[in-house]
C-alpha positions, 0 to 999 in steps of 0.5 A: 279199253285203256285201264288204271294200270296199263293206259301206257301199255295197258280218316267231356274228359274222361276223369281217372275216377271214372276209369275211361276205356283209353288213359294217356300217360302223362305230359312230361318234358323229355318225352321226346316225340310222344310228348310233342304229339299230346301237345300238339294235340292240346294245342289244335283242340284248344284244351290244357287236358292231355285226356280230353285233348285225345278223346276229342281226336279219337271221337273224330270230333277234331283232326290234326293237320300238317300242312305239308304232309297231308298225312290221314289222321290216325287214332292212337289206342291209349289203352294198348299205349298204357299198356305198353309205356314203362312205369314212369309213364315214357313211351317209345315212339316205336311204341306209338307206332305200334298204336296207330289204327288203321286209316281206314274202316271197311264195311260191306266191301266198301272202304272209308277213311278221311282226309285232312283239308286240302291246302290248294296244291294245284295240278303242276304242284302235285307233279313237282311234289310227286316228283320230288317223293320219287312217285310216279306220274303218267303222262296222261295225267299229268295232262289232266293235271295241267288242264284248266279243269283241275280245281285245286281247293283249299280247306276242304276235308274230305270223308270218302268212300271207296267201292270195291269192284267186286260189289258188281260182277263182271258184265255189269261193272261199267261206269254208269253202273258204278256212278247209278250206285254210287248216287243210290247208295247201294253199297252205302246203306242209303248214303248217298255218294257224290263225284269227288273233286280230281284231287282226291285221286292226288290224297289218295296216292299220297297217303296210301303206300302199295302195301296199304292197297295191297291190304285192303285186296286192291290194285288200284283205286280210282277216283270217280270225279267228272272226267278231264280230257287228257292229251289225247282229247279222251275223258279221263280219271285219275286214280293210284295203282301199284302195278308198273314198279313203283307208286304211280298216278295214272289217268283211265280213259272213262265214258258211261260204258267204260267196262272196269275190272274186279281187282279196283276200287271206285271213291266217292265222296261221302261227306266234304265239310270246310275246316280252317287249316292248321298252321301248327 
């Protein structure tokens, strides 16, 4: 069986009366890059509230978008961020960081987090972007990237989930396993999980570091859309793994038997929604 990893080799204001769980320091100039944020964030909401403009990002209700990053939407911890501001209300931006929460929410073994809408990169274009990062792409899969049957979208947010191997033992995790799953909502709580598009393979490696994967006990995720016959004329998927040095997009060889290992992990689409895409 070729594998993730070796087919080579082998996501109403709140007054200061009421006391509201978050309070974001004041909107001041020279604020630098906290500053900039709770503008920006005031600016894609559509609200002159610094307060209301962060509630709307934290409760999900609005992401904030850059067109060239692709970045995964972060919440801030404003109660954490107060906290930590000087009296005058001045944030550092290393103090921001320090707020971020994860990207991502885990529950029973299975991972979520969402992405920002897509903004129609096609298979020849993630390989040049990867590129041009430094990350790694197989050649298989920049096979599968090149074929016809990759379909880039553009303004599509994707809510995914991602299923642990370890939900299944080791004789029965094989591909039409998973998916049978997957579309039952097994490990969903009765949500029912649909095939994403290829190119969530491609978020995937964008915006998880090899430490992230590491965190959340994985070595590779693959994204379980349709499979794409690579170079060799085998149906292939696409994932992210942090074996081989370095962050790569490798491609595995996927049929209804494919037998799959413990240490992955398996995404499905648990929502997808189209979103007009920012052009702050």
């Amino acid at each position: 069986m070729r594998n993730l990893a070796h087919k080579e080799t082998s996501m109403s204001a709140e007054t200061k009366e009421s006391k509201p769980e978050y309070v974001i320091v004041e909107v001041l100039p020279g604020l630098g890059q906290l500053n900039a944020l709770v503008k920006n964030s005031m600016k894609q909401t559509g609200t002159t509230d610094p307060n209301e403009a962060i509630r709307r990002v934290n409760s999900g209700e609005w992401f904030l978008v850059e067109r060239k990053a692709q970045a995964i939407p972060r919440r801030i911890n404003l109660g954490k961020l107060t906290e930590l501001a000087g009296p005058d209300g001045i944030a550092l931006l290393e103090d921001v960081e320090k707020c971020l929460e994860p990207k991502w929410i885990e529950e029973d073994g299975v991972i979520y987090l969402a992405f920002p809408p897509t903004v129609g990169r096609t298979g020849e274009g993630w390989i040049t972007y990867f590129e041009k990062k430094g990350d790694r792409v197989s050649d298989w899969a920049k096979s599968v990237l090149r074929s016809d049957e990759f379909k880039p979208t553009t303004g599509v947010a994707y809510k995914i989930a991602i299923l642990k191997g370890s939900l299944w033992n080791d004789s029965s995790r094989i591909t039409k396993n998973i998916r049978r799953d997957a579309y039952a909502g097994t490990f969903t709580k009765g949500k029912t999980l649909s095939d994403p598009n290829a190119e969530v393979a491609c978020l995937i490696r964008d915006n998880f570091t090899e430490e992230e994967i590491e965190a959340v006990g994985l070595w590779w995720i693959v994204a379980m859309h349709e499979p794409i016959k690579d170079s060799d004329g085998g149906p292939s998927v696409l994932g992210a793994g942090r074996r081989g040095g370095g962050r790569w997009l490798r491609s595995a060889f996927d049929d209804p038997v494919s037998g799959w290992g413990r240490d992955g992990g398996f995404a499905f689409v648990v929502s997808q929604v189209s979103a007009e895409v920012s052009e702050a």
